[in-house]
N, C-alpha and C positions, 0 to 999 in steps of 0.2 A: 376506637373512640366510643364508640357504642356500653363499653363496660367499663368508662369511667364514671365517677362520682360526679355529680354539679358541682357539687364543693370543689372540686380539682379544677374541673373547668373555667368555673370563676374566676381559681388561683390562679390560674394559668392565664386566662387574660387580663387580671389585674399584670402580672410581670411582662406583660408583650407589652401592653399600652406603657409601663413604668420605660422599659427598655427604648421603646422608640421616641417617649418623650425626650431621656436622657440622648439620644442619638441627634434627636433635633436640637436639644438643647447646645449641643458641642460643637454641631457646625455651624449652628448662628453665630455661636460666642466668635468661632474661629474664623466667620467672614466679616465680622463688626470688627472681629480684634484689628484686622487684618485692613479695615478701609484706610488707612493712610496710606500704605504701599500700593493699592489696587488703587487708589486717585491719581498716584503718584505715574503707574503703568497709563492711566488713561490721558495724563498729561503728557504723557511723551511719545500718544498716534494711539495707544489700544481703540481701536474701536468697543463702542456695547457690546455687539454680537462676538469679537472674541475677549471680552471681560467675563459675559455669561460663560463662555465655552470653559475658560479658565477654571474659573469656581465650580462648573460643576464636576471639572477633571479633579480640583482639589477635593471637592465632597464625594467623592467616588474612589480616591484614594485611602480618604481617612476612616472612610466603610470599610474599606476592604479590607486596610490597617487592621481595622478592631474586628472582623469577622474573621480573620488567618489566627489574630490569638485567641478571641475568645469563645470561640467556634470546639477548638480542642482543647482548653482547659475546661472549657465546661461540661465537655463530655466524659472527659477523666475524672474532674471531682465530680460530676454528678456519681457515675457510674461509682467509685470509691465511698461516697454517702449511702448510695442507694443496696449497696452491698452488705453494709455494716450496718445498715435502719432495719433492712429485711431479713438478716442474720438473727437480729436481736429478738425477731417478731416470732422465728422458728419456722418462714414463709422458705421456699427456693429463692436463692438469691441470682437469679438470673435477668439481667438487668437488658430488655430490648429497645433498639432504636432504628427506629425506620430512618431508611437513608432520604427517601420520598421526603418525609416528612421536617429533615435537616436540610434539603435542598430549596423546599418550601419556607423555610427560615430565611436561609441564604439571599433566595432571589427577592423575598419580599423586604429584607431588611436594607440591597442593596437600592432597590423600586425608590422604598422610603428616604433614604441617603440622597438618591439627586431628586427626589420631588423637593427633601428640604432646599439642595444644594441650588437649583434651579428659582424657586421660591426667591432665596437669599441673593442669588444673583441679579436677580431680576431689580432686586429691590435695590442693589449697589447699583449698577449700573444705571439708571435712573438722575445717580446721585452726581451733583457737580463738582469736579475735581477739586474746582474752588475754592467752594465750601467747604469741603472735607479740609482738602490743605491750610485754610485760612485756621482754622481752630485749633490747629497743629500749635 
């Protein structure tokens, strides 16, 4: 880290913050999309506490979903990019990737996934079956 650019740095957490917005943005949509069936479960005994539990097993799922693929695609096209940019440059094209560093990803993305997930839940659960059904 020490001998990167700020300019990289920057870049780099311009695309984390992009990344975890879109991450939150996908499980909101997917637990709003999704209130009529979760009214529907609390009308028929769910209790809150496992409505929460639900949703955050469902946002924990869809984390994972999208971390299993886009975890190794993007270290294949990165590395396949970074081969062919550094080729071009006349640099050694030897492309490293701390595993620490990927793990670090991993666990923070899935952190973020049920902070939304938990968030989301919290805020369905809250909501009265009723209501939600009545607007059906």
């Amino acid at each position: 880290v020490e001998n990167v650019l700020p300019e990289v740095l920057i870049l780099v957490a311009i695309m984390v913050l992009l990344a975890g917005g879109v991450l939150a943005y996908g499980l909101t949509l997917t637990v709003l999309h999704s209130a009529p069936d979760l009214a529907v479960a609390r009308a028929l005994g769910f209790t809150p506490r496992l409505l929460r539990r639900t949703v955050r097993w469902a946002a924990a799922a869809f984390t994972v979903a999208a971390l299993v693929v886009g975890v190794p695609i993007g270290l294949v096209i990165g590395r396949v990019i970074w081969r062919t940019y550094a080729t071009n440059l006349g640099v050694v094209p030897d492309p490293v990737v701390a595993p620490m560093e990927i793990a670090a990803f991993v666990v923070a993305t899935l952190l973020l996934g049920l902070l939304v997930g938990t968030l989301a839940a919290r805020h369905q659960a809250r909501q009265r079956p009723g209501a939600v059904l009545r607007s059906e």
